[in-house]
MMTF fields as JSON, N, C-alpha, C and O atoms, coordinates in Angstrom:
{
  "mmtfVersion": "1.0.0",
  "mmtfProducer": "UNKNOWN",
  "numBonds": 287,
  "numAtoms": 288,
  "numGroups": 72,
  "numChains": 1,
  "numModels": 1,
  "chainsPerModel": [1],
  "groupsPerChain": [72],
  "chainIdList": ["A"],
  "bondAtomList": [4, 2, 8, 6, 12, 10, 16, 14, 20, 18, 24, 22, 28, 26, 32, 30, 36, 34, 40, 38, 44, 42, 48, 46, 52, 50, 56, 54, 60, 58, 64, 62, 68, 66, 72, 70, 76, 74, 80, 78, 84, 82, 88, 86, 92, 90, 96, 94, 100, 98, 104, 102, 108, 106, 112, 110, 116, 114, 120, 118, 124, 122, 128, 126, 132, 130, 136, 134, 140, 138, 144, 142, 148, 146, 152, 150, 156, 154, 160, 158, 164, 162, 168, 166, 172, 170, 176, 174, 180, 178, 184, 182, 188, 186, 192, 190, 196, 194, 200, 198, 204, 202, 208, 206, 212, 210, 216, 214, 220, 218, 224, 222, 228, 226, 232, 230, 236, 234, 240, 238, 244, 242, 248, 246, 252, 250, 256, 254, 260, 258, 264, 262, 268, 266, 272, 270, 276, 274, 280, 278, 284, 282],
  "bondOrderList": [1, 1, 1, 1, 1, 1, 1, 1, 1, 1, 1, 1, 1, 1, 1, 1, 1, 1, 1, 1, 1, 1, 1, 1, 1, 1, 1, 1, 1, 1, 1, 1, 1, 1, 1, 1, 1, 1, 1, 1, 1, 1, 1, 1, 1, 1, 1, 1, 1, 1, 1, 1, 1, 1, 1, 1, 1, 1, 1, 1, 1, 1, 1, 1, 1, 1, 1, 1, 1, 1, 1],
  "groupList": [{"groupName": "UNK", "atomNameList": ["N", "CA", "C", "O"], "elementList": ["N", "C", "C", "O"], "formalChargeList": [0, 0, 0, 0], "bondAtomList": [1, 0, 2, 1, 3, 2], "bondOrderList": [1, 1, 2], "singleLetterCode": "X", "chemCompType": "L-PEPTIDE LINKING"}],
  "groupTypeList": [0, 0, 0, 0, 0, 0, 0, 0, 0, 0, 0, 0, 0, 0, 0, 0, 0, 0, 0, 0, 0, 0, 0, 0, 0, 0, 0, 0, 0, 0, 0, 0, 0, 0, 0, 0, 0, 0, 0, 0, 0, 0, 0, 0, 0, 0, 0, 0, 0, 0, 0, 0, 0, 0, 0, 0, 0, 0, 0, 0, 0, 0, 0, 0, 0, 0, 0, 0, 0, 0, 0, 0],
  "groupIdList": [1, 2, 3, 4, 5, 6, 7, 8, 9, 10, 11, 12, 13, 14, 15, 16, 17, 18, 19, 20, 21, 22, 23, 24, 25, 26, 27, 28, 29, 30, 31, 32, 33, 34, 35, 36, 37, 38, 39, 40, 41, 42, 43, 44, 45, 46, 47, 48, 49, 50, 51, 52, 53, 54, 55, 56, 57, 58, 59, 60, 61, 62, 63, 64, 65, 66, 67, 68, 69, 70, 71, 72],
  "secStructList": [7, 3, 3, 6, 6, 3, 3, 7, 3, 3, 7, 6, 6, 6, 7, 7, 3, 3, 7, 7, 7, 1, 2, 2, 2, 2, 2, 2, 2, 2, 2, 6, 6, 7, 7, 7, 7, 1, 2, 2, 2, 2, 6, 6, 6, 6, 7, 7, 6, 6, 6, 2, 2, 2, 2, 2, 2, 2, 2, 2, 2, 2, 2, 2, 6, 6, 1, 7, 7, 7, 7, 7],
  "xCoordList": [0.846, 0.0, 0.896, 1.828, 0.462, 1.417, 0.403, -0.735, 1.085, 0.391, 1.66, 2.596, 1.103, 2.243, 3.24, 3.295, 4.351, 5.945, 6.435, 7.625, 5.095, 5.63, 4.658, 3.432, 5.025, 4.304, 4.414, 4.937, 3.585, 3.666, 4.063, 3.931, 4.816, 5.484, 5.394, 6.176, 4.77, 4.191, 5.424, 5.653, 6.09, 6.927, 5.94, 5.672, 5.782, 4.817, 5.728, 5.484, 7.022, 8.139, 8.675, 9.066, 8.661, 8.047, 7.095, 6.752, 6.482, 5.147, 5.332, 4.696, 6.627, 6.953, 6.05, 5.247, 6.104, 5.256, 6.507, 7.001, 6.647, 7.729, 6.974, 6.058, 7.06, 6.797, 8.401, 9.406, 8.527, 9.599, 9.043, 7.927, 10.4, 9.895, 9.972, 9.319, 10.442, 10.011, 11.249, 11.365, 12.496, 13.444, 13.684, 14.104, 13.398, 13.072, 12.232, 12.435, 11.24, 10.102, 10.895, 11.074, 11.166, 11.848, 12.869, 12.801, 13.747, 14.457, 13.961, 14.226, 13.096, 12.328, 11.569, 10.969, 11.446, 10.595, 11.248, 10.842, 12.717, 13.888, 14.135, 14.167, 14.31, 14.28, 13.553, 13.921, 12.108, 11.216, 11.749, 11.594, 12.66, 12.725, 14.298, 14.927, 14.166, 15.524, 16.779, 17.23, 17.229, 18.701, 19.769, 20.084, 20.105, 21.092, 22.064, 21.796, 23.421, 24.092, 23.716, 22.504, 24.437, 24.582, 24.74, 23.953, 25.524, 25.87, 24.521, 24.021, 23.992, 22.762, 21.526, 20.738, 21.101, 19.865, 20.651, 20.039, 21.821, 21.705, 21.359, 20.589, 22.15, 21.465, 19.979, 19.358, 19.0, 17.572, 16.853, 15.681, 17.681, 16.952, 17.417, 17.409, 18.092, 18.615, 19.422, 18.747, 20.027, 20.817, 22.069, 22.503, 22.575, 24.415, 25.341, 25.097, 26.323, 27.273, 27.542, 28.196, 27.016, 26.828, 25.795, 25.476, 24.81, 23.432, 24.245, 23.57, 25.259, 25.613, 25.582, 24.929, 26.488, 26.247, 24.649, 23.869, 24.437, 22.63, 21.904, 21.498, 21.791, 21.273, 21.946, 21.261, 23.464, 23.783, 23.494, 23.896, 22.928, 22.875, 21.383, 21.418, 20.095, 19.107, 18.901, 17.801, 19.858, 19.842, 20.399, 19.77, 21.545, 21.915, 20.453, 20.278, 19.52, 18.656, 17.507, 17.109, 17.201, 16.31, 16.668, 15.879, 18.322, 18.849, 18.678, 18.349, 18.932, 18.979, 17.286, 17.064, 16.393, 14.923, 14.327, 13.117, 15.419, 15.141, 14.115, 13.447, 14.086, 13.146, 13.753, 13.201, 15.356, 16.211, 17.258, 17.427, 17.548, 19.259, 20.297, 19.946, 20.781, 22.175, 22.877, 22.757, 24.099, 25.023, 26.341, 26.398, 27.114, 28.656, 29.462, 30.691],
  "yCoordList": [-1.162, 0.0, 1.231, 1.475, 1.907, 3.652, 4.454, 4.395, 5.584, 6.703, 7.901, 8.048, 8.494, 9.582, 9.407, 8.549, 9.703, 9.308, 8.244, 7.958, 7.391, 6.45, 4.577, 4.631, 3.809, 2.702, 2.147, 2.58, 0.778, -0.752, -1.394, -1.11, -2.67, -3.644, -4.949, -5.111, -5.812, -7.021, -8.211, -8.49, -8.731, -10.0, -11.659, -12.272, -11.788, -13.382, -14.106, -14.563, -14.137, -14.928, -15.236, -16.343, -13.98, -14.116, -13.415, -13.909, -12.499, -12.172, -11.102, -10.665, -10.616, -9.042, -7.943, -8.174, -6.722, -5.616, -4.359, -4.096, -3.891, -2.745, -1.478, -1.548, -0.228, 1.222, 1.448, 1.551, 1.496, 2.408, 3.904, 4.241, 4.545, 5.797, 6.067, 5.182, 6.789, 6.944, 6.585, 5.827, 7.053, 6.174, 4.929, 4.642, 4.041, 2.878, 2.174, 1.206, 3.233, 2.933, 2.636, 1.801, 4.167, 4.258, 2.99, 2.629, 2.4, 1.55, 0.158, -0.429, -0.238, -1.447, -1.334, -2.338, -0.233, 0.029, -0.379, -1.132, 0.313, 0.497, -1.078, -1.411, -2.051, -3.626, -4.328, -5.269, -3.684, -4.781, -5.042, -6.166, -3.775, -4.185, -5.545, -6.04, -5.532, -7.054, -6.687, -5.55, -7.759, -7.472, -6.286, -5.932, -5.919, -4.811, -4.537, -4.778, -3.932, -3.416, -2.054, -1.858, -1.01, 0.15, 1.072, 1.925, 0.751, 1.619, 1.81, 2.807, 0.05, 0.564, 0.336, -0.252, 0.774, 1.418, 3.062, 3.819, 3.37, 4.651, 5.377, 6.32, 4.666, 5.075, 4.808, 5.507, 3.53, 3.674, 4.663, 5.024, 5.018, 6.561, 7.44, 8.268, 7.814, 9.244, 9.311, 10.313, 9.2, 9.394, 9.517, 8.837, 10.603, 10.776, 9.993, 9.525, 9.865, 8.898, 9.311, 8.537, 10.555, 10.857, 10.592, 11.121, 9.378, 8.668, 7.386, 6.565, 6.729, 5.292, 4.83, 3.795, 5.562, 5.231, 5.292, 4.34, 6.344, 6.28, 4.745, 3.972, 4.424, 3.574, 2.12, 1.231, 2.033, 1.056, 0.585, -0.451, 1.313, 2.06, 1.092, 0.03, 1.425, 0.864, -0.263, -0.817, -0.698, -2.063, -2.851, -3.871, -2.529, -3.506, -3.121, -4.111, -2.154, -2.314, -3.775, -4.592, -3.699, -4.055, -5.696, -6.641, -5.694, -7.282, -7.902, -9.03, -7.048, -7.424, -7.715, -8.57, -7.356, -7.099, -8.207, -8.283, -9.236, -10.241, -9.876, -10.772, -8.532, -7.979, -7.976, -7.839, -8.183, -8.165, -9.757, -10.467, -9.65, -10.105, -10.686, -11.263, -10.539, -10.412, -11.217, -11.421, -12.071, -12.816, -11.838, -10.655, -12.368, -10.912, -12.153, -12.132],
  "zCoordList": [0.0, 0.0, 0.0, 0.767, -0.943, -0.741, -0.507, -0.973, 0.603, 0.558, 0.923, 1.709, -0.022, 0.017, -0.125, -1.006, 0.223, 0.521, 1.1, 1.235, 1.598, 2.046, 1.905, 1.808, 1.909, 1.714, 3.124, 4.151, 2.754, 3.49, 2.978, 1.788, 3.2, 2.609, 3.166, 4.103, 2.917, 3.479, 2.582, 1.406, 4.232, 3.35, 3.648, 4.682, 2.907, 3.007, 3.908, 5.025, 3.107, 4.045, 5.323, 5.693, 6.09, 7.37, 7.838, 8.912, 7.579, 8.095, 8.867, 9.825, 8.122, 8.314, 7.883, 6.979, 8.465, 7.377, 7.923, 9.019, 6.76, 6.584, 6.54, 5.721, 7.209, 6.87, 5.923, 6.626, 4.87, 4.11, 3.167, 2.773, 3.056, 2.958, 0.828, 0.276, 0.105, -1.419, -1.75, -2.713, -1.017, -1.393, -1.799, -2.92, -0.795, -0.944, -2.4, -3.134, -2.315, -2.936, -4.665, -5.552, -4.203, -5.644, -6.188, -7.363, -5.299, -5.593, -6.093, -7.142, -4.952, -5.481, -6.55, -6.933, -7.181, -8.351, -9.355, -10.24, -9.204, -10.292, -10.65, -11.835, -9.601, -9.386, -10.201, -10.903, -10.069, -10.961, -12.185, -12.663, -13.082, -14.193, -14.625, -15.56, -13.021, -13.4, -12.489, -12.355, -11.93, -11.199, -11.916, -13.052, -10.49, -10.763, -9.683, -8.506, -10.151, -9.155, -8.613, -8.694, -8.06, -7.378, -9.064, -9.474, -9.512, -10.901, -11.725, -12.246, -11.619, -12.753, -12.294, -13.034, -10.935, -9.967, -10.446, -11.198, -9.977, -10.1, -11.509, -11.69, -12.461, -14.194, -14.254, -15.054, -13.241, -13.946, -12.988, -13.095, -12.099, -11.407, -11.623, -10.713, -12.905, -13.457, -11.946, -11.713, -11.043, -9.985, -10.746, -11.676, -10.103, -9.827, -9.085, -7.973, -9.662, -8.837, -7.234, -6.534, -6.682, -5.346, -4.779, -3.714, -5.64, -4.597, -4.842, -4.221, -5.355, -4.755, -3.832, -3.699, -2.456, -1.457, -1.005, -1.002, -0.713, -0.355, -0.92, -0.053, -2.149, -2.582, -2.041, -1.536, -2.242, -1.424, 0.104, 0.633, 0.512, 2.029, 1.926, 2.548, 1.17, 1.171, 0.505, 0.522, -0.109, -0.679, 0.54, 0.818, 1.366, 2.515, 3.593, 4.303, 3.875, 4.576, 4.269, 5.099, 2.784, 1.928, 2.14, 2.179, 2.276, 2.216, 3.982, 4.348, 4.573, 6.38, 6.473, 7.33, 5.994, 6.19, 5.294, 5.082, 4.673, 3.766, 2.393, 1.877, 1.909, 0.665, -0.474, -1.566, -0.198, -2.097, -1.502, -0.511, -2.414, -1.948, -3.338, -4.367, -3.174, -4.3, -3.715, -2.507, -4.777, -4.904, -4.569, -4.905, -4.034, -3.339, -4.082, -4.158]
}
């Protein structure tokens, strides 16, 4: 569910529910269209190479909260 700047996020998996804020939002959006690193989340959000960190920042939230997860 979104409202405003911010959603709900329901994990089936464990039966979590997340408040995240548009950041987020935005990222998991950028996701649907297929795995990605930090470089190319930041190219499908028109982002500058000075939101890498930020975005990396919510991808390790996204991974601790079991909602993404990537191969290292």
């Amino acid at each position: 569910m979104i409202c405003g700047d911010e959603a709900v996020l329901y994990n089936e998996l464990s039966g979590d529910t997340h408040l995240v804020d548009s950041d987020v939002i935005a990222v998991l959006l950028a996701l649907r269209a297929g795995a990605a690193g930090v470089p190319e989340l930041c190219a499908r959000l028109d982002a500058g190479a000075d939101a890498a960190a930020g975005i990396g920042t919510i991808l390790a939230g996204l991974r601790h909260l079991a909602l993404v997860e990537w191969a290292t």
